[in-house]
C-alpha positions in Angstrom: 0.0 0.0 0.0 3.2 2.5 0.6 4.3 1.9 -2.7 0.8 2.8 -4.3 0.7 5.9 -1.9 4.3 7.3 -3.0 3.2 6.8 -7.2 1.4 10.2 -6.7 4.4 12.7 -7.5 2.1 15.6 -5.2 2.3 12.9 -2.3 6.2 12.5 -2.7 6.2 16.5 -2.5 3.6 16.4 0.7 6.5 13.7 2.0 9.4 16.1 1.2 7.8 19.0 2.8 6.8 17.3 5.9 10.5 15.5 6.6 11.9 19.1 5.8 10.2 21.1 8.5 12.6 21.7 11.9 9.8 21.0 14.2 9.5 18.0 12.5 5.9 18.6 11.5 3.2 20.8 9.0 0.3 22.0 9.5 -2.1 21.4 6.9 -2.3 24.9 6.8 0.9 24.9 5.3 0.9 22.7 2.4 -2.0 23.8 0.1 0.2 26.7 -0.6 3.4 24.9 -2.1 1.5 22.2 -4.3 -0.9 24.8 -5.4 -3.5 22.3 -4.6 -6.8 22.8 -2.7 -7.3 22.1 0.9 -9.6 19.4 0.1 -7.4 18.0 -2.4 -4.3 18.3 -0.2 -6.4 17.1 2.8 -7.4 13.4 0.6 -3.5 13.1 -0.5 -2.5 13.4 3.0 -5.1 11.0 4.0 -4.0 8.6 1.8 -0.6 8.7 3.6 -1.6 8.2 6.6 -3.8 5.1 5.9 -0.7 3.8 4.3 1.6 4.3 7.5 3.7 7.0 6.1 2.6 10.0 8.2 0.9 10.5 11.6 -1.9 12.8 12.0 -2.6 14.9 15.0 -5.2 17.3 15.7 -4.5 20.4 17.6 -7.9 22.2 17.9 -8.9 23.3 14.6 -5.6 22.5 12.7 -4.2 19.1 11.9 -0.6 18.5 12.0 1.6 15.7 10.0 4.7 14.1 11.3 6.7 11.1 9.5 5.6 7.8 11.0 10.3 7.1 12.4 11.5 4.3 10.1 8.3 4.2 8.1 10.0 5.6 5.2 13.3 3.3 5.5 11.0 0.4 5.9 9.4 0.9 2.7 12.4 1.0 1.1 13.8 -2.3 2.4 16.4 -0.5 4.6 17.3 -0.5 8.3 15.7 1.6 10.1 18.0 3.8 12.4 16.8 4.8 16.2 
């Protein structure tokens, strides 16, 4: 299912943004703006990341905020993960 998630090249770019943040995270808030994609839009892609184990989703009142899922991204690509 990770492999189906990442063939979408705005989910790869949702990905990159996330992993680049300092904190870590993104606010959905924050990612409409650099795919030039719809909330709604970015909101399924996102979705579809999560379901697939890539990113974890946490809701702060009204905002949601994405993280990486640690090792998810090394796991899908058959390597070690490092703690």
């Amino acid at each position: 299912m990770a492999f189906k998630a990442l063939a979408d090249p705005n989910r790869l770019r949702l990905l990159s943004i996330v992993k680049a943040q300092a904190s870590g995270e993104s606010c959905v808030c924050d990612l409409t703006e650099p795919l030039d994609l719809g909330q709604s839009t970015v909101s399924h892609h996102l979705k579809i990341l999560v379901d697939a184990g890539l990113l974890h989703r946490e809701k702060r009142g009204t905002w949601t905020y994405y993280s990486l899922v640690p090792g998810a991204l090394e796991l899908t690509a058959g390597l070690p993960a490092i703690l």
